[in-house]
C-alpha positions as CSV (number, residue, x, y, z in Angstrom):
1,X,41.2,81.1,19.1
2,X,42.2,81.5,15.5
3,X,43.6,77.8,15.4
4,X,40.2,76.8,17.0
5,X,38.1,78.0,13.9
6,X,40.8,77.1,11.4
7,X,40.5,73.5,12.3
8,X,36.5,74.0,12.6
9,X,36.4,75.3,9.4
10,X,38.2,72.9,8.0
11,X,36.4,69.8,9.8
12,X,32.9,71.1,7.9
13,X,34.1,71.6,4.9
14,X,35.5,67.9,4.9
15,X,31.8,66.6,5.7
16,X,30.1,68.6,3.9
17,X,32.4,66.9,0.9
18,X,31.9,63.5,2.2
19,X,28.1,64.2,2.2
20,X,27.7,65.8,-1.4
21,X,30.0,62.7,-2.4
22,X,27.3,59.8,-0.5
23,X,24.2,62.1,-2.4
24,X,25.5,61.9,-5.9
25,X,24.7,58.5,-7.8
26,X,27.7,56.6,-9.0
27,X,28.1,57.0,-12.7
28,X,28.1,53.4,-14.4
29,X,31.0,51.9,-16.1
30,X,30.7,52.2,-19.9
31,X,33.2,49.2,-20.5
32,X,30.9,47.5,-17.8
33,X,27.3,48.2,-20.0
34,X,29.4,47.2,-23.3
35,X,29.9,44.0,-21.9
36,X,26.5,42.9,-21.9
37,X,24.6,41.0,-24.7
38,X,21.6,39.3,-25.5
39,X,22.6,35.9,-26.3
40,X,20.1,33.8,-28.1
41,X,19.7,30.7,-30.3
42,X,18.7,27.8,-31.2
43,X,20.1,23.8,-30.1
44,X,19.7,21.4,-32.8
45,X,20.7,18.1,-33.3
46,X,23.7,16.8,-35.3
47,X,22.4,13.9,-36.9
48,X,18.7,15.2,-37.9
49,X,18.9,18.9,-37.3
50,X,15.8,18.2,-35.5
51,X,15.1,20.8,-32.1
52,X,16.7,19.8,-29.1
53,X,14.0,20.8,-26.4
54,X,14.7,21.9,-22.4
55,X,19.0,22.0,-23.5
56,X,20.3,23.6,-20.1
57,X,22.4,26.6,-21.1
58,X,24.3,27.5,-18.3
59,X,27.2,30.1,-17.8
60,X,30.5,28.0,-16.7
61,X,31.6,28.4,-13.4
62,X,28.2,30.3,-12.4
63,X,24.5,29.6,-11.7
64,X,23.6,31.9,-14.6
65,X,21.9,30.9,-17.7
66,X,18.8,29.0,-19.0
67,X,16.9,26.4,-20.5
68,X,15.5,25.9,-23.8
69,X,11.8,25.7,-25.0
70,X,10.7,22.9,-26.8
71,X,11.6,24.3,-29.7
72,X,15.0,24.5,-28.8
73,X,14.8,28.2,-28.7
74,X,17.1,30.2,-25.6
75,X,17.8,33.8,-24.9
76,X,19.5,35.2,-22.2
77,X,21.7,37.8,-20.9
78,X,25.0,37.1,-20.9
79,X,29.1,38.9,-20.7
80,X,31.5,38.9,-23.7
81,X,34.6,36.1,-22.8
82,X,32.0,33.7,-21.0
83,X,32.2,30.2,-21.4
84,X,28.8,29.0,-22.3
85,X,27.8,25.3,-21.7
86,X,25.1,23.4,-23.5
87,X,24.0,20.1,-21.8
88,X,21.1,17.6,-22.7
89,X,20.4,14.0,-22.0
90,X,21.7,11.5,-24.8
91,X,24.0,13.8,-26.1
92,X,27.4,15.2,-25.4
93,X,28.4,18.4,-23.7
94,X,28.8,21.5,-25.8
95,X,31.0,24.7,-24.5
96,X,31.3,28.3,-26.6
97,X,33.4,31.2,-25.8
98,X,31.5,34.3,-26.3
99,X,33.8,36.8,-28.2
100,X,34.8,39.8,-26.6
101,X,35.0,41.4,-30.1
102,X,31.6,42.1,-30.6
103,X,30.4,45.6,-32.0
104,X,26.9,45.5,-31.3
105,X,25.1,44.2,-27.5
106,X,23.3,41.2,-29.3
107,X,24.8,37.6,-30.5
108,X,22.7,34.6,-32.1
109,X,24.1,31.1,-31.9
110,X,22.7,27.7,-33.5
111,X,24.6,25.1,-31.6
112,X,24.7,21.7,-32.9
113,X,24.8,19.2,-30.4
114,X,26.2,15.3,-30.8
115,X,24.5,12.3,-29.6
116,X,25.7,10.1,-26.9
117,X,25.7,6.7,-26.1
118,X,25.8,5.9,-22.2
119,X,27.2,2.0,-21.3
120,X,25.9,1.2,-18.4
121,X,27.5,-1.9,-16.0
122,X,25.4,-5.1,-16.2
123,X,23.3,-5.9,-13.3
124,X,22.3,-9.4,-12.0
125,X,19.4,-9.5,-9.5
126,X,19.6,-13.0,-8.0
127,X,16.0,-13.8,-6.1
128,X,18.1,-15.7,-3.6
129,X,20.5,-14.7,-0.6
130,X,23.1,-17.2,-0.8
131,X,24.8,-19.7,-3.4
132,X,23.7,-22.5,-1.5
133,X,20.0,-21.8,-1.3
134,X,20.3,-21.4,-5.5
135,X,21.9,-24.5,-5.6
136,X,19.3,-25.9,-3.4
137,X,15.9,-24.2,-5.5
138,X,18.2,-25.6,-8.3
139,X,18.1,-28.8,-7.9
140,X,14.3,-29.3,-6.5
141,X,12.8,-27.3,-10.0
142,X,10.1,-28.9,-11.8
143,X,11.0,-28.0,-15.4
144,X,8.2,-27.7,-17.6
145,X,7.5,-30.0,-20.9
146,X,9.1,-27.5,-23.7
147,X,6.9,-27.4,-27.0
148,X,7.8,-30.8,-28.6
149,X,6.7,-32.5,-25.5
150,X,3.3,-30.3,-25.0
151,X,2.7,-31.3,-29.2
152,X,3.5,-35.1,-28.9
153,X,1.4,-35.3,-25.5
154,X,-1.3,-33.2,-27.4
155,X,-1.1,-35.7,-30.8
156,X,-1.5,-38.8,-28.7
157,X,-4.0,-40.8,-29.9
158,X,-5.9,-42.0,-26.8
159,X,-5.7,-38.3,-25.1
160,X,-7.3,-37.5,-28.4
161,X,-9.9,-40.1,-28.3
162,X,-10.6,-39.0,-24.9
163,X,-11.1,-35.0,-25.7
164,X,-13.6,-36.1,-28.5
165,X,-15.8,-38.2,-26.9
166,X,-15.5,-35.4,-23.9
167,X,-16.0,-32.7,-26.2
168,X,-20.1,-31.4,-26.8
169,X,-21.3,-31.4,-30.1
170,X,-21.2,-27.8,-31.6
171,X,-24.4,-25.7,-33.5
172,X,-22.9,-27.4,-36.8
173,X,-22.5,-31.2,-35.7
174,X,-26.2,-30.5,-34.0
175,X,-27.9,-29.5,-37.4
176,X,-25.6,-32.4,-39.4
177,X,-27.1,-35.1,-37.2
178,X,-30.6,-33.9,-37.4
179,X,-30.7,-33.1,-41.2
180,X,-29.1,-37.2,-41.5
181,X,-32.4,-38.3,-39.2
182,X,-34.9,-36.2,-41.4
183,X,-33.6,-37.7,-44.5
184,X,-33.5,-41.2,-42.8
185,X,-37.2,-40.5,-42.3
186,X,-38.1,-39.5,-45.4
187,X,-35.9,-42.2,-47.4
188,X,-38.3,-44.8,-45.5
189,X,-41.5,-43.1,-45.5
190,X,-44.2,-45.7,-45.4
191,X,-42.4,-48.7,-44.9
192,X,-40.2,-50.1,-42.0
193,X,-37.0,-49.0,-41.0
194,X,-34.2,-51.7,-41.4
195,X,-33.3,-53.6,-38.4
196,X,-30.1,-54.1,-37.7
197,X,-30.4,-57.0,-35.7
198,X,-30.5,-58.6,-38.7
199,X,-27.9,-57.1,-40.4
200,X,-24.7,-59.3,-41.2
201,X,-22.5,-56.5,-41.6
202,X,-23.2,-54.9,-38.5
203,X,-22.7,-58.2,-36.6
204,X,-19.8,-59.1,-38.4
205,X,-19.0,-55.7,-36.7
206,X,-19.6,-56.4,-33.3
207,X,-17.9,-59.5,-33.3
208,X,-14.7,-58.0,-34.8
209,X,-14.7,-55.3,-32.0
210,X,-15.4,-58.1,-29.4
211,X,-12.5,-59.9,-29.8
212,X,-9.8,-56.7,-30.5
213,X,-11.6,-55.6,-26.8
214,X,-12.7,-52.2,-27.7
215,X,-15.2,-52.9,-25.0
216,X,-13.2,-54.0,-22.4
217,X,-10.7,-51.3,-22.7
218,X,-14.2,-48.7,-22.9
219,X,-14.8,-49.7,-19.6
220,X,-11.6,-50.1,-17.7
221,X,-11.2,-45.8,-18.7
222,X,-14.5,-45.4,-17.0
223,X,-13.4,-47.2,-14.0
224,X,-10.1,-45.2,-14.0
């Protein structure tokens, strides 16, 4: 009977142990709370010193960490001995090891980040599936008159003959050709105009342009 309650006692005095242990909060580890810091900065750039905006700030080998504003400002919590990364586009990776010899829970970094220049493989689109339907578009394509051609072809003389009998007469040629009929009128006022039916010159004209046949050639464009 004796060994009965000896091992009772015993059995609630171990729970009640085990009980008072699972109640009481576990203390935190000071080492543990030393370790943390505020870790803030600012990314800049090495060139201009100009603000590196949205610079992710991650912790290496863990999803912790941030990104900066636009400008270039971070803070975050962070360990002493982490490996810090800083990585933006157009300009090379950055890492810093937070010391672990820190006195104080806060840590303020400018990091200064270098540019990057990214060579990219050339890439030829080709509108066509096969060699043999290039060769084949090749061959049949109309090239175009380059800008000597289009200048001698718009110099011609007969395309430009053509264009300016064509072209209408503008507000300015309008007024010219009425101010030369007013003054016509005016420099015969009360007598008869000339006639040039009876004009040498203008005949001698005529007959020059007869036989070089301006006339003929007139004509044949019309019928063309």
């Amino acid at each position: 009977m004796k060994q009965h309650l000896l091992i009772a006692f015993i059995l609630s005095s171990f729970f009640s142990f085990k009980m008072q242990a699972q109640l009481t909060p576990a203390q935190p580890d000071p080492k543990k709370q030393n370790a943390l810091i505020q870790f803030s900065g600012v990314v800049l750039e090495g060139d201009s010193l100009r603000p590196i905006p949205y610079t992710s700030i991650m912790i290496k080998n863990s999803y912790r960490g941030t990104v900066s504003d636009y400008y270039g400002y971070y803070s975050f919590v962070a360990q002493k001995n982490d490996t810090v990364e800083f990585s933006a586009i157009g300009f090379r990776d950055s890492y810093f090891v937070i010391p672990d010899t820190l006195s104080t829970n806060k840590y303020s970094l400018i990091q200064v980040l270098a540019t990057d220049t990214i060579y990219l493989k050339e890439a030829v689109v080709y509108p066509w599936p096969t060699k043999e339907q290039f060769k084949q578009a090749f061959l049949q394509l109309n090239i175009p008159d380059d800008d000597l051609a289009r200048a001698q072809k718009n110099l011609a003389r007969s395309e430009s003959r053509e264009q300016s009998d064509a072209l209408a007469s503008d507000a300015g040629l309008s007024y010219k050709y009425t101010m030369q009929q007013y003054q016509s009128k005016l420099y015969y006022a009360g007598q008869l105009p000339p006639n040039n039916l009876l004009n040498p010159i203008a005949w001698s004209k005529f007959i020059k342009a007869w036989k070089n046949g301006d006339f003929k050639n007139k004509s044949k464009k019309k019928k063309n």
